[in-house]
N, C-alpha and C positions, 0 to 999 in steps of 0.2 A: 504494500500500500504506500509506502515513502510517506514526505514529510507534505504535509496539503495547511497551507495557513500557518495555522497556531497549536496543529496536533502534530505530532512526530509522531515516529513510528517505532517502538520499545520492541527491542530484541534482546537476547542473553548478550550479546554485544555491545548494549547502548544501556547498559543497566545504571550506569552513572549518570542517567538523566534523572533517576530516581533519588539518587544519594541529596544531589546538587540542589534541588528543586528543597523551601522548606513546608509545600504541597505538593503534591501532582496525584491527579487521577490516571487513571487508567482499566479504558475500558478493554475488554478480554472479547473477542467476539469472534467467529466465523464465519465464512463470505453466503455459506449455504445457509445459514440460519436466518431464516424468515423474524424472529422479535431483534436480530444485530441492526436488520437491514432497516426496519421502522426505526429504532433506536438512534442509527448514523446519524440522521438530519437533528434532529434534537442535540446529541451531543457537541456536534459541530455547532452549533447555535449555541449551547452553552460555552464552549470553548471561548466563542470568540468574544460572550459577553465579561465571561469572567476575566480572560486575559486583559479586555480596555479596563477593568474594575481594577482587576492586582497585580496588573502588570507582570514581571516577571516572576513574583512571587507563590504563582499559582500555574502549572506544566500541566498539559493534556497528552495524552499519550494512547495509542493501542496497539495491543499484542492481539495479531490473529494467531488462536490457540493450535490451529491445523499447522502453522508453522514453526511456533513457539511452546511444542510441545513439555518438553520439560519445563520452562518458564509457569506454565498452567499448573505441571503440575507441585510445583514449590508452593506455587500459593492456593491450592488446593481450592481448584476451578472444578465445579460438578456441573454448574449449568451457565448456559450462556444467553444473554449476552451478562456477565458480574464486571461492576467496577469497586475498584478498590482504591482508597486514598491512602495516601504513603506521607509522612513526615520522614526527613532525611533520611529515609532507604527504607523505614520501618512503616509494616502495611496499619492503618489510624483505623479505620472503618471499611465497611464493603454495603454495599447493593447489588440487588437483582435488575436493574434500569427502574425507568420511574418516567416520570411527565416534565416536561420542563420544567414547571414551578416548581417538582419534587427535588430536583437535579440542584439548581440555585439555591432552595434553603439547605439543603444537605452541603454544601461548598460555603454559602456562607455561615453556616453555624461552626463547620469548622475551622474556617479562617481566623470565627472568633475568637473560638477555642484556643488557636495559634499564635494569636497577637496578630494577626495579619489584616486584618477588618481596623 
């Protein structure tokens, strides 16, 4: 998928976008998965609001699980599409997706949480 905007693309090789970032989500998804593919437009819509909000403080990311298999299975992916939020390397929270509005209050409750708000 490469880098599109304000989402990069999180492989076992780019794992230090996680470390670096003091948030970054990261949605886990697969290209055949019918709730990734409704999910995408949304996330990307979150991305791009949260990034003008927190600047660089706040990293969007996804790991397609079909390719980043062991990556899924570290963080112990059962179903997709799961995003998980990471404070300097360490996973903070997870969801199942959600609605935009759910997407925003869940990012900014923990920005609060982080000093980041």
């Amino acid at each position: 998928m490469g880098e599109s905007g304000t989402i990069s693309e999180l492989t076992s090789n780019t794992l230090e976008k996680l470390s670096g970032a003091p948030l970054a989500i990261v949605d886990f998804w697969a290209p055949w998965c019918g709730p990734c593919r409704r999910l995408a437009p949304i996330f990307d819509e979150v991305a791009a609001e949260m990034t003008a909000k927190y600047g660089g403080r706040v990293a969007f990311l996804k790991a397609n699980v079909d390719n980043e298999q062991a990556l899924a299975e570290k963080h112990g992916i059962m179903t997709i599409p799961t995003l998980i939020a990471f404070s300097k390397g360490e996973p903070v929270d997870r969801r199942a997706g959600g609605t935009k509005a759910d997407l925003v209050r869940w990012i900014d409750k923990m920005a609060l949480d982080l000093g980041l708000a």
